[in-house]
N, C-alpha and C positions, 0 to 999 in steps of 0.2 A: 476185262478185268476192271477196268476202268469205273465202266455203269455201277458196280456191285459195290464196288467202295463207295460213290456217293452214294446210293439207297441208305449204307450203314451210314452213314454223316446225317441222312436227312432223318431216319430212323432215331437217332440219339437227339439229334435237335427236338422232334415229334415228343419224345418224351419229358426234356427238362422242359416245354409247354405245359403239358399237364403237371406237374411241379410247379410251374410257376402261379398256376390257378388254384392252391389250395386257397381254404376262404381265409381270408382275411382276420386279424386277430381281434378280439372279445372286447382290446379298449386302447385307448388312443390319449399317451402320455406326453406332459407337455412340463418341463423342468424348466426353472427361473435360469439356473446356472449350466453352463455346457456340462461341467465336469460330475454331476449329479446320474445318479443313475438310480431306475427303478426296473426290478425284477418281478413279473408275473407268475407267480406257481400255482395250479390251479393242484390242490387237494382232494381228498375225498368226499370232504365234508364241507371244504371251506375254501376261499381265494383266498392264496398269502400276497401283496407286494412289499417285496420289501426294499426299502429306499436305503440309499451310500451319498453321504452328502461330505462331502470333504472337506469342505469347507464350513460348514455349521449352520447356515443361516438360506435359507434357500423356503422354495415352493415346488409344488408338481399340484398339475389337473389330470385328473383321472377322470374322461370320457365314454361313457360306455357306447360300445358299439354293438351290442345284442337288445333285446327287447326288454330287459331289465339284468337290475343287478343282482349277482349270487347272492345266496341265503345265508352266507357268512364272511363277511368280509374281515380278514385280518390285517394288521399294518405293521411291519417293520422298522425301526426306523434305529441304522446304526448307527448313532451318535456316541460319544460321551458323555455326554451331558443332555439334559433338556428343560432349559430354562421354561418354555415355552412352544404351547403345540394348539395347531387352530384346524377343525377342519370343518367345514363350510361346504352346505347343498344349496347353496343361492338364497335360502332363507331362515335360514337358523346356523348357527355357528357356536359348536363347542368347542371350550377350550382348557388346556390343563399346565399345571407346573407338576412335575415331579423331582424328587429332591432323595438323598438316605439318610437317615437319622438313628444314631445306635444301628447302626447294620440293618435298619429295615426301611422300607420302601416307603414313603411321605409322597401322595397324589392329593393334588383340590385340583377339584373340574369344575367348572361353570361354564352357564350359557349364554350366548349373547353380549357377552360384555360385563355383565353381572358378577362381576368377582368376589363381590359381598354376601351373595344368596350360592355358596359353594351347591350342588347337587348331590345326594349321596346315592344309596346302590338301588332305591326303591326307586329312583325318576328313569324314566324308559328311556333318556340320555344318556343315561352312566354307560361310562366306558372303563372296564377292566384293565389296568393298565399293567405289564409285571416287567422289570428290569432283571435282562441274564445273562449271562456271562457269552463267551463265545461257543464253550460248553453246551447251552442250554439249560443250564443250572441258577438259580436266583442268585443276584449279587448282591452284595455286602455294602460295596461304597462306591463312590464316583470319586473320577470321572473313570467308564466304563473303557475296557484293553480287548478289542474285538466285543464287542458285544453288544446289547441291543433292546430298546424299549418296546415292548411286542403289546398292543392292545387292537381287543374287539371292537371293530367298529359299531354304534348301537343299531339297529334294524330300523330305529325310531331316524335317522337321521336319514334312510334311503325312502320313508314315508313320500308318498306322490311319483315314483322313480323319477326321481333328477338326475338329467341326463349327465351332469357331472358332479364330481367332488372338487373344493380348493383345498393341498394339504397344505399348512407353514408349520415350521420348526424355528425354532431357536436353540443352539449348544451353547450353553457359556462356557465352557470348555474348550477354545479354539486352540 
């Protein structure tokens, strides 16, 4: 009786191995702050991560670890507020304020540092930016109650695939 109960021990062990060998995940995140969290959804058509910063003020590197990046990157980013958004492939860095004004949505992005030469939707930069509720539904005003600044990363920005992205935020909203 004995033998047959370890077989089933060794049998179950045998199994949570191959479990433990699925491959390894797509990208390899790296937050400034412990309490920061970033979530990978991989869509139909598109990667969503979307980032919980609690604190306001924070970073994450997103590394990929396949042979390039998905065809549509989107970004989450639940904040309140966002003073301030940078995101950087080691050699170009765009960056944006979004604000509400009369119940609509106020983005200037620029590149580089260049806050004076704003970009608008014709530069292969531009990033779509849209602020929504917890809903899913466009918001009105800040600072946002569950909810969340959602933009397309531009395709121009994973040009040469760089092996990483740097994201920063800013909520003046804390």
């Amino acid at each position: 009786m004995k033998p047959a109960f370890v077989a089933l021990i060794l049998l179950v062990g045998a199994s949570a191995v191959v479990v433990a060998s699925d491959p390894p995940p797509k990208f390899k995140i790296t937050t400034k702050r412990k309490d920061d969290a970033v979530e990978v959804r991989a869509e139909k058509d598109r990667t969503v991560f979307s980032v919980k910063s609690p604190f306001g003020i924070s970073q994450a590197v997103i590394e990929r670890k396949g042979e390039k990046w998905p065809e549509a990157v989107v970004l989450r980013l639940r904040l309140k507020g966002l003073e301030n958004f940078r995101a950087s492939n080691g050699k170009v860095t765009l960056a944006a304020a979004v604000s509400v004004q009369d119940g609509k949505p106020k983005v200037r992005l620029w590149k580089d540092g260049k806050e004076e030469a704003p970009l608008d939707e014709k530069s292969p930069f531009w990033m779509d930016i849209r602020i929504l509720t917890g809903e899913g539904k466009p918001a009105r005003k800040i600072p946002l109650k569950n909810g969340y600044f959602e933009m397309s990363l531009p395709r121009a920005l994973f040009e040469g695939n760089p092996k990483a992205i740097t994201l920063n935020w800013i909520d003046f909203y804390r």
